[in-house]
N, C-alpha and C positions, 0 to 999 in steps of 0.2 A: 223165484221163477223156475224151479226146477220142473224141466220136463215139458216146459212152455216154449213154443216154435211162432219166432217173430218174425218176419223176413223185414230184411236193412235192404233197398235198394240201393241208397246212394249214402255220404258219409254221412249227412247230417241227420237220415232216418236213426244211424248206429248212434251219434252221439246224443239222440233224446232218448237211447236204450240203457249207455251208460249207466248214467243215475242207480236206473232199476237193477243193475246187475250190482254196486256194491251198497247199496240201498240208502243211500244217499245223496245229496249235490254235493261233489267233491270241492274244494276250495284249495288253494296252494299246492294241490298236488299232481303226482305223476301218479296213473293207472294203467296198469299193464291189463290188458284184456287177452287172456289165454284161449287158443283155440287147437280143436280138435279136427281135423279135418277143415271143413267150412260153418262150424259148432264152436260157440262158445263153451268153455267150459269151468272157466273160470274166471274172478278181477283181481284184481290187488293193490292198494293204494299206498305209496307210499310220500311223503313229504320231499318239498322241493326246494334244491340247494340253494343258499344264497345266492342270489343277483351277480354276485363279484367273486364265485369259488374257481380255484383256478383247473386249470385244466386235468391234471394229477387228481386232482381231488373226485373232479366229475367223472373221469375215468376211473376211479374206484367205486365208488356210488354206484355206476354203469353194469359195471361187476359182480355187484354185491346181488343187484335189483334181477338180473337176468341168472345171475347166480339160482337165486328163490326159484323163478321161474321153473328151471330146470329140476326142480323136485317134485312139479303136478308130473305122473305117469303121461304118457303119449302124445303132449303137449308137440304140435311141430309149427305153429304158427304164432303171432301179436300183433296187437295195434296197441303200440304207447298214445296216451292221450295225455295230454297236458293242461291242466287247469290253473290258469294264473291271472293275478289282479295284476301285470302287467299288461299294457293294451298295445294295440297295433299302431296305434300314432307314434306312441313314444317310442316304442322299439323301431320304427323304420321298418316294419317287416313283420313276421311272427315272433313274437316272446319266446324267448328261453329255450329257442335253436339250437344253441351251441349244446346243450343237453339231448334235448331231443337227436341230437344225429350223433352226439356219442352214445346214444342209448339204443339208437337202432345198428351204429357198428358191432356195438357190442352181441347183441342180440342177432345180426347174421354171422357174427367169428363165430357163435357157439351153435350153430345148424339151422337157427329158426330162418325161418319165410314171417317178412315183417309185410303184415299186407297193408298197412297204411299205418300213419304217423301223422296224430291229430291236435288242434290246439284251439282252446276253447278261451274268449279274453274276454271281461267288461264290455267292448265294442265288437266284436265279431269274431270268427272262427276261422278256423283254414287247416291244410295239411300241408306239413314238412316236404311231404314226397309230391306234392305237385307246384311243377313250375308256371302255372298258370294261375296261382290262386292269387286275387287282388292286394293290389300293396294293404290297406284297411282292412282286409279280411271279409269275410260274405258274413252279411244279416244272422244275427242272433236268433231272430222271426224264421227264418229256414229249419231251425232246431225247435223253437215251441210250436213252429203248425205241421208238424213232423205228422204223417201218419203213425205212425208208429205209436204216439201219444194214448190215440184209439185205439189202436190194434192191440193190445195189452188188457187182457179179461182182466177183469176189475176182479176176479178174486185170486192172479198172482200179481195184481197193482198192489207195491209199496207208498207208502207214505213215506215223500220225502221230506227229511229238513236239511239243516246242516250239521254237520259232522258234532257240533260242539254243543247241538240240541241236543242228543242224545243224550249229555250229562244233564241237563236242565232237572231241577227239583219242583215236584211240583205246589201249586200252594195246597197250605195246610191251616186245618184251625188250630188255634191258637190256645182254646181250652182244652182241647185234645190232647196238644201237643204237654201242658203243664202237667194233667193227670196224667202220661206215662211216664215222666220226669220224676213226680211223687211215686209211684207205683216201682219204678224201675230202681228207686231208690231205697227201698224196702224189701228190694230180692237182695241189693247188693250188700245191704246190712246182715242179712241171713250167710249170703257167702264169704261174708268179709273181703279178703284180700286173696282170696282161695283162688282166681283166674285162672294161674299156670300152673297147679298143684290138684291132685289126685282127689282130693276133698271136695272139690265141685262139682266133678263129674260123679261122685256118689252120691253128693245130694240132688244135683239136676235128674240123677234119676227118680229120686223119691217123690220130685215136685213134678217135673215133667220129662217126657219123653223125647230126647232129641228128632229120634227118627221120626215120628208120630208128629210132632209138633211141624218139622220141614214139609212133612209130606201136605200135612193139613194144609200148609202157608200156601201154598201151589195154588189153592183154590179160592184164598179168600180174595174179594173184591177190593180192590189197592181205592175205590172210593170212597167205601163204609166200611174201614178198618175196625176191631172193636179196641179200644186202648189199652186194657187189659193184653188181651192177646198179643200187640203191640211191645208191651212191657216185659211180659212172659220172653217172645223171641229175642229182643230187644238182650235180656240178662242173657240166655245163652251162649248169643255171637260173642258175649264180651272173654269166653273161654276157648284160648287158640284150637283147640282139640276139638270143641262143638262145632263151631266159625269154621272150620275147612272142613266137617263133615257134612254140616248142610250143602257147604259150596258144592262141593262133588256130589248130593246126593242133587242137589238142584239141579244139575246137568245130566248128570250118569240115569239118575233113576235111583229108585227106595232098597234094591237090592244091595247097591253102592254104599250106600246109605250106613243100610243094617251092618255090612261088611267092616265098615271106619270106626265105625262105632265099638263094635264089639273090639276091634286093633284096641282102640283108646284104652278100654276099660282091661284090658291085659296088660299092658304097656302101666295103667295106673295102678294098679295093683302092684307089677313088681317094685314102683317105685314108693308108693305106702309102705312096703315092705323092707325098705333096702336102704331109702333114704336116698337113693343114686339118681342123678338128672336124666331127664329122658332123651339125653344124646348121649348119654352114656350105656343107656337100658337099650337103645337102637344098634349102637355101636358093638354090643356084647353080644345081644342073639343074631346079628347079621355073623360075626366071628363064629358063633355055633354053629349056624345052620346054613353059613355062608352067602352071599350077597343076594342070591335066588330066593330067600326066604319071602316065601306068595304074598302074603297080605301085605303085608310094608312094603317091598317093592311095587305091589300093583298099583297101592296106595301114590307112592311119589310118581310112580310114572305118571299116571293123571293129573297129579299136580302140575308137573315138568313138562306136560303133551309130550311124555316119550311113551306114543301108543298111536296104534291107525286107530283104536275104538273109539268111534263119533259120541259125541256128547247130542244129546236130544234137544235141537234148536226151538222148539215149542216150548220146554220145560224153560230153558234159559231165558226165551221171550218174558216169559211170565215169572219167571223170577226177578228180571231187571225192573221190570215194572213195579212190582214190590217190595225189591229193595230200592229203589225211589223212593216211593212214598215214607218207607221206614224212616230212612236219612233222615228226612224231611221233619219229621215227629220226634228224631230223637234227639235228648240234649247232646253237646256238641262235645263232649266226654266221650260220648257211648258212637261215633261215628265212623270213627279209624275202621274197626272190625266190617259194618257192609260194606264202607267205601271200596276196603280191599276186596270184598267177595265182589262188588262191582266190577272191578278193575278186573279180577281174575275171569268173569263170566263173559267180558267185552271180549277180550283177549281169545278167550276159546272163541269166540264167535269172529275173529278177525279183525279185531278193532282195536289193534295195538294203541293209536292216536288218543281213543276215547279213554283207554284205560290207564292212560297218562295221567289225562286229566283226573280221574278219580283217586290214582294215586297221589298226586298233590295235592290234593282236597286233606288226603289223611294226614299227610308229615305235614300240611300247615295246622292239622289239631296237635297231634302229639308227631315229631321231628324223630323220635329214637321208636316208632311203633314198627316192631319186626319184621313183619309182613309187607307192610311198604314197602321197606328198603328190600326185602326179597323180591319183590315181584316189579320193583323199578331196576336193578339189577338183569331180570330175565328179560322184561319188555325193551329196554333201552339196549341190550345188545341184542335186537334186533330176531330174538330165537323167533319160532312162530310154533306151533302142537304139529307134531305128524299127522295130526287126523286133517289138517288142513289141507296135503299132499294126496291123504287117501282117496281113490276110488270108490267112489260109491257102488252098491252089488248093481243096479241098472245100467251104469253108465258100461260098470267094466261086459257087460254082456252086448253093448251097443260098438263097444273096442273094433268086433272084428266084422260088423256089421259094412257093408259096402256105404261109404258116405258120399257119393255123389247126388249130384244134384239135391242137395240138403241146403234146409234154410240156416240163417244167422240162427241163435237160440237166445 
């Protein structure tokens, strides 16, 4: 919905707007809605603490949550919303209060203007900050016949589902699925046991083009896969060095791409050469050329989201789509490596939750596959990519623009 001007009259217009800002129906969670002025400008969803956490605990959480906040630039306003399968009969009131108003202490000690404080339940809706809102909550119906609903052009309307659809695989045939099995089994006889070692990437060049083949994938139709093709991708993710160059090139762009790739194949050579691990051959020319050294560090900063440089949400779209359908076709050996590029692509897109779950998809195939535990590791303490802080070039030129009289966005 970028650059899309919705006006919210009242609260339940903003919360049938929700949704469309983190592109989803949130469930069990808290979203913080960042504003700029009287502008959105950002959401952020986070999971919501047990039922019975105590108060120490929610005051940390409180902290943490408004902590984030405080890294979007110009940010001087929020509306916490709260989504929870707790309902208003049972709670005697609005659900998960006790949170909610630690989250807005929190969030006026640290300068923001909380402009309201919302809660969404199974049976009806209400805000924190009004003392008038019915014991039961007002109609759920005030949120779906929301103008707002309409008011949303249909070409910045997302498709909603839930959070956990987004991991959904989708069906696949069945003889598809067995001839890239046969097919994918016949590249791995060619590379033996070559995965982490310099000898795949000298063959995968001979046979195919990593760059070439990623950039190709972008385009084909995740409906009429060809199974070959399939099988072809399929063998190179299963090589850590190829499997995080597609990733980055799937997000960054073919420049990215070409950049990782040529790292790899220097990186493989010294070690054809030397016989030395490739934490050792990283560890030796960072000592040389000292921790500045451009490609490698540029390389892990994109890994790490230690970079404002925006990954290309179009590219990603279309990558996730297709690595779905991959998953989906490939034997359940060969899955670890998308699962994680899934995970990794969620994550840049802000869907730490989603990429959870992709993550455990892979350690329930193989428990000791690297990449899991690295990127469950980064996800589960909560990091987030600086580009997710960054300014966009429009917004930051709209900064010093006079914002009154401006609608919700």
């Amino acid at each position: 919905m970028n650059n899309t001007i919705v006006k919210t009259k009242q609260a339940h217009d903003f919360l049938a707007l929700v949704p469309q800002l983190v592109g989803f129906q949130p469930e069990r969670s808290m979203v913080l809605v960042a504003f700029r002025g009287n502008r959105t400008c950002g959401a952020m969803r986070f999971n919501l603490p047990a039922a019975g956490a105590s108060r120490t605990l929610l005051q940390r959480i409180a902290s943490t949550l408004v902590g984030t906040l405080c890294r979007i630039p110009g940010v001087d306003a929020v509306v916490p919303v709260v989504y929870t399968e707790l309902t208003f009969a049972s709670a005697a009131g609005l659900p998960a209060k006790r949170f909610a108003e630690t989250v807005c202490a929190r969030a006026e000690l640290s300068g923001f203007l909380v402009l309201d404080a919302l809660c969404v339940a199974p049976d009806g809706w209400g805000s924190y900050l009004d003392p008038s809102c019915p014991a039961g909550g007002h109609p759920l119906a005030d949120i779906a016949g929301s103008e707002v609903q309409r008011a949303i052009p249909a070409e910045a309307r997302r498709h909603l589902a839930s959070l956990r659809s987004r991991a959904d695989l989708p069906q696949v045939d069945l003889a598809a699925r067995e001839r890239i099995g046969r097919r994918l089994a016949r590249y791995r006889k060619l590379g033996g046991k070559a995965e982490t070692v310099p000898e795949l990437l000298a063959m995968v060049g001979d046979i195919f083009d990593p760059v070439a083949t990623a950039e190709a994938a972008l385009d084909w139709d995740p409906g009429v896969l060809d199974p070959d093709d399939v099988a072809a991708l399929l063998f190179l993710l299963q090589g850590p060095a190829c499997r995080d160059q597609m990733m980055l090139q799937f997000a960054f762009g073919e420049a990215v791409g070409a950049r990782t790739h040529a790292l790899n194949l220097r990186y493989a050579a010294i070690q054809s050469a030397t016989g030395a691990s490739m934490d050792d051959i990283v560890r030796g020319e960072r000592q040389r050329n000292g921790d500045d050294e451009p490609d490698a560090k540029q390389t892990s900063d994109l890994m790490l989201g230690l970079t404002t440089e925006r990954p290309d949400p179009d590219r990603i779209e279309r990558a996730v789509r297709l690595l779905l359908t991959v998953v989906a076709l490939a034997p359940r050996s060969a899955r670890p490596a998308p699962y994680c590029m899934l995970a990794w692509l969620s994550w840049a897109m802000g869907r730490g939750s989603v990429a959870g779950i992709f993550i455990d998809r892979a350690l329930a195939v193989d428990p000791r596959y690297g990449m899991a535990d690295l990127l469950d590791t980064l996800i589960s303490s909560g990091h987030l990519p600086d580009w997710a802080f960054a300014v966009p070039f429009d917004e930051e030129r709209r900064l010093g623009d006079d914002e009154s009289g401006r609608s919700l966005k």
